[in-house]
N, C-alpha and C positions, 0 to 999 in steps of 0.2 A: 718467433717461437723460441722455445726453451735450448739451448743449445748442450747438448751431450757435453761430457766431459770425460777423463780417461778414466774415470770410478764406472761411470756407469757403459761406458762400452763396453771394459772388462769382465762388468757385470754378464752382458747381454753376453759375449764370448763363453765365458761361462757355462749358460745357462743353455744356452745351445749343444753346446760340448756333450754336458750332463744329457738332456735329451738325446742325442746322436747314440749313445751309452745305452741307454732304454730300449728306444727303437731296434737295434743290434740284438738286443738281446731276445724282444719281442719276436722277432724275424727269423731267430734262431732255434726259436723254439721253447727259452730260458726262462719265459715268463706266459702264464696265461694272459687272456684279455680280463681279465676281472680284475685282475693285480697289475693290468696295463691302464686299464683303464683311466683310474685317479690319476696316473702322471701325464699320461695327453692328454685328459679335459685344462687341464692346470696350462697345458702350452695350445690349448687351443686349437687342438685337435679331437673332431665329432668322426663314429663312423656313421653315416648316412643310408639311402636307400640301394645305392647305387656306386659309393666310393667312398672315401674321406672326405672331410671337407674341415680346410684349415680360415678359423676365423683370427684376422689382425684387427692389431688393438690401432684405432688411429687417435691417440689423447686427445680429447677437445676438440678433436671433429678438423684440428686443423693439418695439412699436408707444404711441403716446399717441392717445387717440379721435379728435382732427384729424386726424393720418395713417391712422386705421383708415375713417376718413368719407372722405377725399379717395382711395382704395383703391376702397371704394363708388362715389363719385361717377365714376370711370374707367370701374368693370366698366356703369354705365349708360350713361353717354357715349361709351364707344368701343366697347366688347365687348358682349356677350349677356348681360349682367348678371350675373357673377356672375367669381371670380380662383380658382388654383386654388393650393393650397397645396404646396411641394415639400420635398423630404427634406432641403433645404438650408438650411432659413430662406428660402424667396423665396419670393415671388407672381410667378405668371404668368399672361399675358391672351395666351386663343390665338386673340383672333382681332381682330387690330389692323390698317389699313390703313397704310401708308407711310408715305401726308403725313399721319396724324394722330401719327407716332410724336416726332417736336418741339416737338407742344403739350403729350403726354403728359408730355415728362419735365419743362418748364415746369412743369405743373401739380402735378407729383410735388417738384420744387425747392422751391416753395411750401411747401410742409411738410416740409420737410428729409430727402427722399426722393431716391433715383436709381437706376438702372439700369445703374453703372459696374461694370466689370467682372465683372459676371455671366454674362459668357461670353469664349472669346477663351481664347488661352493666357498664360495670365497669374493671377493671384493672386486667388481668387477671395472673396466673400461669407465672414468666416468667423461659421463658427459654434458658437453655446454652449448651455448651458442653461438649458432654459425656466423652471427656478424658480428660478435664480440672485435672489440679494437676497433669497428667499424661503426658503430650506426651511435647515433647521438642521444640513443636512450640510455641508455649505461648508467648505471651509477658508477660501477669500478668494473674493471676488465678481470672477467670470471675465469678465465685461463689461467691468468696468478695461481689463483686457488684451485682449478682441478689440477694443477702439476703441481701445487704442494698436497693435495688428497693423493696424485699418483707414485710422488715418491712414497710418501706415508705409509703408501696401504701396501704395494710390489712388497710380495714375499714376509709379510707384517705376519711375527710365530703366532702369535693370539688369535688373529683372525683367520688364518686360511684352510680354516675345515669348521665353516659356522654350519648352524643345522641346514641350511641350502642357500643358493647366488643369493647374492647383494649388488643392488644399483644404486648408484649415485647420477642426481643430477644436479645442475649448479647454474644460474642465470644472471645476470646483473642487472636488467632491463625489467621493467614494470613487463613489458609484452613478454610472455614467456614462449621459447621455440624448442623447448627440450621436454616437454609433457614434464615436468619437476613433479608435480603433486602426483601422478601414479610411480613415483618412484619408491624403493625402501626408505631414502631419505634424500628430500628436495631442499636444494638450498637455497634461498633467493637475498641477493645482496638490498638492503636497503639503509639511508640513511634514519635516523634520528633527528627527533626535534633539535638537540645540540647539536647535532652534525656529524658525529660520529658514527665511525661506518661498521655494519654487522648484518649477520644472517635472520632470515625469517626461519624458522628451523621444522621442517614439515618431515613425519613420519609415517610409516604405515602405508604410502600408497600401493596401489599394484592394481595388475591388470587378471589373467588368468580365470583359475575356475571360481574364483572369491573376488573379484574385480572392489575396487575400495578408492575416492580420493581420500589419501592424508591430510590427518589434521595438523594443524598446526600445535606443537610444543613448546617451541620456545619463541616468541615473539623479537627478541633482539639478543643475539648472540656477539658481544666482540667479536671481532675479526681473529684478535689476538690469542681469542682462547679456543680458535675452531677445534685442532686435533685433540685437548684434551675432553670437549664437550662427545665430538666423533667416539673417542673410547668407550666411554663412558656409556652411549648407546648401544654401543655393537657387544659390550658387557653384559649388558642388561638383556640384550636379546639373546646372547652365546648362552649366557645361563637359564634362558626359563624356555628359549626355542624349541618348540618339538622336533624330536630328532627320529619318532616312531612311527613318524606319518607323513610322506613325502608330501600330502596334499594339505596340509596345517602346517608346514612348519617355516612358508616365510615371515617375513618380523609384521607384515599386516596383520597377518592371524594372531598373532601375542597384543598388538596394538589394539585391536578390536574387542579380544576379551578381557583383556585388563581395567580398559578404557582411555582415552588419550591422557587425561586427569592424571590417573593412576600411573602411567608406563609414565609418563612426565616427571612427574615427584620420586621413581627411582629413578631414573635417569640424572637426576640433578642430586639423589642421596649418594648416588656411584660419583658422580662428577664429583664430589665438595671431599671424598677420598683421594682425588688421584693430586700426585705433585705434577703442576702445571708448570716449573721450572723444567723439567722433565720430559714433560710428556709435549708441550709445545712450543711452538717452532721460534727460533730467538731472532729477532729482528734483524741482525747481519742477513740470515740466510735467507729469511723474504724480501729482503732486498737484494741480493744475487738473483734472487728468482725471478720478482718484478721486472729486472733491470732487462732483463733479456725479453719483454714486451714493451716495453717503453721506449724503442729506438725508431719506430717507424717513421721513413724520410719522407713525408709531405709535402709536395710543391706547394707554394702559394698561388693557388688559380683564381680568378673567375666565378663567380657562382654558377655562369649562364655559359653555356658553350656555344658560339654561332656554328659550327662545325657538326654537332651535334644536331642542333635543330633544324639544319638547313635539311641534311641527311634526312630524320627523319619527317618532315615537310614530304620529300623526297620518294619514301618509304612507305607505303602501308603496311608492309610487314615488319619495318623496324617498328612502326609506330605501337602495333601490337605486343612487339617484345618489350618495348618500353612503357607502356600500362601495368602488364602482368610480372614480366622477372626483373627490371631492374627497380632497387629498392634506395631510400635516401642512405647519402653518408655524410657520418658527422663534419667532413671537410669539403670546404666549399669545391667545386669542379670536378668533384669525384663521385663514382656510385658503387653501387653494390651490383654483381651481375649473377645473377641466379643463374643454376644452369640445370634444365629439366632432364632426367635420364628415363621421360615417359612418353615418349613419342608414339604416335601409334602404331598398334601392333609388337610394340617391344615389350619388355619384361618388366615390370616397373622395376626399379631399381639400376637397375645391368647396366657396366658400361664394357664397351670391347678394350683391349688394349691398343687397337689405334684412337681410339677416342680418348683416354686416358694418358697418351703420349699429347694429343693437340691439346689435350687442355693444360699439359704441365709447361706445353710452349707458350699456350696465353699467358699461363702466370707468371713465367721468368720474363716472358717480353710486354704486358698489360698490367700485372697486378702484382707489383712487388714483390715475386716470388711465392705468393701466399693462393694455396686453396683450401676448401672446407669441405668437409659431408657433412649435412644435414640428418638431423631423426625423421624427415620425411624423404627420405632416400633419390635426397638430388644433390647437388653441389656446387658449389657460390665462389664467382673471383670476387674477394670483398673488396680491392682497392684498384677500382680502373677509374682512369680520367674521361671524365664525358666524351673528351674530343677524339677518344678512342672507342668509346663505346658502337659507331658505326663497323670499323675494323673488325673488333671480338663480335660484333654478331655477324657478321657477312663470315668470317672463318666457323663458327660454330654453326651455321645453315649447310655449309660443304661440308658440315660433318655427321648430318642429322643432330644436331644437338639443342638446336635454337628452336626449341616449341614451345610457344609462349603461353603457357598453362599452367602457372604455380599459384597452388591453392582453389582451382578451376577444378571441376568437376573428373576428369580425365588424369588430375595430378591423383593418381590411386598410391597408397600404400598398401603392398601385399609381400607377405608373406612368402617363399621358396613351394610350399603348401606340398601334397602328395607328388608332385611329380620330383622331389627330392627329397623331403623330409622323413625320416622314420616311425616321425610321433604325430605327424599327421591324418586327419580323419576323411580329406579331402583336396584337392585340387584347387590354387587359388591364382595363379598365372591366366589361365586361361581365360575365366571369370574377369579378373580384372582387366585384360583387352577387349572382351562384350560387351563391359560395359563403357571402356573408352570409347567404341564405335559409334555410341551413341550419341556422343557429344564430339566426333570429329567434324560438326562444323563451328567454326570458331566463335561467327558472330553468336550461333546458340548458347555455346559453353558461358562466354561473356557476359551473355543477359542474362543468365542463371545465376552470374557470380559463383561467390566463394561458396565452398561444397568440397568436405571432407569427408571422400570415402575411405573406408580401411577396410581389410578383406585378412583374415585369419583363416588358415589350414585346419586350426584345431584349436583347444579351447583353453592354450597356453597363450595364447593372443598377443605373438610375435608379430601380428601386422595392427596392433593396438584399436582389432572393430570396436572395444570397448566405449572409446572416448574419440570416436567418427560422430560426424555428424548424422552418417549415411553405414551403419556399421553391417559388415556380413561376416557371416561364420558358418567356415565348412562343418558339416555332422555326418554322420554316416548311420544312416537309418538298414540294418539287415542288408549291408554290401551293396548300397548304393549312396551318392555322393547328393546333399540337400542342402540348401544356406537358409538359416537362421538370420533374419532381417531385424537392426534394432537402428533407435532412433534419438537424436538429443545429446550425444557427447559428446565433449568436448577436451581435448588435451591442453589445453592453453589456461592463461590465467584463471578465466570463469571455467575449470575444471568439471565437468559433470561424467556422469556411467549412463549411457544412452537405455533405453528399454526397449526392450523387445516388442516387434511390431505384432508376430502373429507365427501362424505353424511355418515351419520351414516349408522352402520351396524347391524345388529339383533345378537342378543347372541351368536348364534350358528358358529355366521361367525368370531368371535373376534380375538381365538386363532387360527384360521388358517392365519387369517391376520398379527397377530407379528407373527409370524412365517414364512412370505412372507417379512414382514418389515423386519426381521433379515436375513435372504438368500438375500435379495438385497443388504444389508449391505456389508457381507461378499464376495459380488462380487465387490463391488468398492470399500473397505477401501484400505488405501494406508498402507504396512506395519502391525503394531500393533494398530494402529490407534483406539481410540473410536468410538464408534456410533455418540456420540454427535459431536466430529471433522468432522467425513465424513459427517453429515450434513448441518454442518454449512459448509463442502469445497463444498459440490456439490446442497446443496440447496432441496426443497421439490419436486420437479418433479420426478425422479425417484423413489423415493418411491410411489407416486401417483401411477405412471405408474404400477409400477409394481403388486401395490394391486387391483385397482379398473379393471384394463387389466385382472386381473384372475378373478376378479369378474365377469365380461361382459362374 
């Protein structure tokens, strides 16, 4: 990973500093919250239903066991022990006091951590994918580039008061793991017929009250000219962005009225102004950048581990974990180990700080030192050796950690929803364990396969129902809490906005309806067939049918 330097420590000391300054004065009395306001969303401080809640930026989703320990050592020292994973690559701690929020980011500095710009209308956290360095789809290692977007953008005067947040997302891999296309702007690295390497350049996605996949704009961006291609859009959108209407004024809403055509040809009239001597990055410094992920020490092993297979021979429950979480790596003898934080009955996302401490000892002792957060709020050792793969799941079973369910029906994404959130309309914790019950037997989960639910609080679609296969959505019909069921999204390459299935349902009815949506499934897939193929082959009707018909 990117290794700090004494610029950017100095920085982070700094900027802490400055906040500690703020906070002091807030406390004091010296400043309202309206004029506090802007300066802790900027450091990534929300106040909540119930307390503060401080979100950290983890760049590129990736972690080293010092900062996976000092993450730990917060959720016991400030919070209820435990951080809760989001769709962004962050960790958040929802229940921080004020005056401890100065020492935190202190302590978070320390390990070359901070809490900049994870909120605030400004350029936020971007993020990549979780097996980046690791898996053999890659065309180039996407991390390069979010850590030249994250110096780029940190504290950038032009952008950081756009008309509202801005997301970046960035992938290298044909398989997309970071939902790219519902982003403000999705990058995906691809080659060219000659060989040369560039961005597919996607704008306008989002999810919320105007859900949208972005179109594509630029078809092959040099690598070379990303940051000044970057300005050039964030111009285009600083200038015509609605700044009068909080519910119109992300860059999808300008992208849509305009037309992708349109926002395209100013986008490239702005770019063909700016001096690109200037404005982007000179190849010395991409390669200090690069260089600092280009060192990984790879054994030469084996493709085939007997160690490994004898184990799981051994095992039906390693066997299980090795179907669903461990995933191919580009190096022969090694894998990829996913690590589920949805066991049942847990909170999706949530990890405790002893859980958070064993898994930063598998990484310094199994996996190079290196962890990941995923945007489906779990977390991956990308580089363990097969022969240790028995090892890291017997340690992660002592831990509840080892629930072999990723991208299984019970892998839910949700949302923090009313039982912490301010701006939520509903409850979505709860909900999403309902529905895990349903599928806590394994073989069932399995034979239903892959199944993406996401469950949102409110209709800012922070648990992304938009693009579930299986999407739900808390409402609040006259002071009671009702989920809106929709059907067909998809966050990955084949990108889609799911459709709504029918009138909202009350709490109680949720998990008996995916339940009725998953038995209809399994009456008409054809084969091994997805959820999401059978419904893109047979359309929304029978599922209708089948829910709201048991309903009546």
């Amino acid at each position: 990973m990117y290794q700090y330097d004494i610029i950017d420590r100095e920085f982070l000391v700094d900027r802490s500093n400055e906040f500690r300054g703020q906070v002091q004065r807030r406390l004091a009395g010296e400043m309202t919250e309206d004029q506090f306001k802007p300066l802790r969303l900027m450091n990534g401080l929300y106040l909540q239903l119930h307390a503060y809640m401080l979100r950290v930026a983890i760049p590129y989703g990736s972690l080293n066991a010092a900062q996976t320990r000092r993450l730990a050592w917060i959720a016991r020292t400030y919070d209820k022990g435990y951080g809760h994973m989001t769709t962004r690559q962050n960790i958040q701690f929802n229940w921080v006091k004020l005056k401890d929020a100065p020492d935190i980011l202190d302590a978070l500095a320390q390990v070359d951590l901070h809490a900049i710009q994870t909120s605030g209308n400004c350029i936020r956290n971007t993020t990549s994918d979780p097996y980046a360095g690791a898996t053999a789809e890659e065309i180039d290692d996407p991390r390069v580039w979010a850590e030249v977007i994250r110096q780029w953008s940190t504290l950038h005067p032009e952008f950081s008061y756009l008309p509202r947040k801005f997301k970046i997302a960035i992938t290298g891999a044909l398989k997309d793991r970071t939902a790219a296309k519902v982003h403000d702007i999705g990058l995906m690295l691809r080659r060219a017929r000659d060989g040369s390497l560039g961005f597919e350049v996607i704008v306008g996605g989002g999810q919320g009250r105007t859900p949208y996949v972005g179109p594509t704009i630029k078809e092959h961006l040099p690598v070379g000219r990303l940051l000044s291609y970057l300005e050039a859009v964030l111009r285009v959108y600083n200038r015509h962005g609605r700044r009068d209407n909080i519910y119109k004024a992300r860059i999808k809403i300008l992208v849509a009225a305009l037309g992708a055509e349109e926002f395209g040809r100013q986008v490239e009239e702005e770019w063909a102004k700016i001096d690109a001597t200037r404005a982007d990055l000179p190849d010395l410094e991409l390669a200090r950048i690069r260089g600092a992920f280009a060192q990984t020490p790879f054994e030469t092993l084996p493709a085939v581990s007997d160690a490994f297979e004898a184990a799981r021979a051994a095992s039906p429950a390693l066997q299980r974990f090795a179907r669903n979480n461990i995933k191919p790596h580009k190096k022969p003898g090694y894998a990829i180990v996913e690590i589920s934080l949805k066991a049942q009955g847990q909170t999706p996302g949530d990890a405790t700080a002893d859980q958070l401490d064993l898994i930063a000892d598998l990484a310094e002792q199994y996996s190079l030192n290196d962890v990941r957060v995923t945007h489906a709020q779990n977390m991956v050792l990308p580089h363990v050796k097969l022969d240790d793969v028995p090892a890291v799941h017997a340690a992660l079973a002592s831990a509840g950690l080892a629930t072999a369910n990723i991208d299984l029906a019970s892998d839910i994404i949700a949302c923090p929803g009313l039982d912490y959130c301010a701006l939520a309309n509903a409850r979505a914790i709860g909900v999403a364990q309902d529905i895990a019950a349903k599928f806590a037997n394994e073989d069932h989960a399995e034979k239903v396969g892959e199944l993406k639910i996401k469950i949102s609080g409110c209709i800012n679609a922070c648990g992304h129902h938009h693009v579930a296969h299986i999407g739900i959505l808390g409402v609040d019909k006259k002071g009671e809490e009702f989920y809106q069921l929709s059907l067909g999204g998809s966050g990955a390459e084949d990108a889609s906005i799911g459709k709504i299935l029918g009138p909202a349902l009350p709490a109680d009815r949720v998990a008996g309806a995916i339940d009725t949506l998953v038995e209809a499934y399994l009456g008409i897939r054809t084969g091994e067939e997805r959820f999401l193929d059978t419904y893109r082959r047979v359309g929304l009707e029978p599922f209708k049918e089948a829910v709201y018909a048991q309903a009546d």
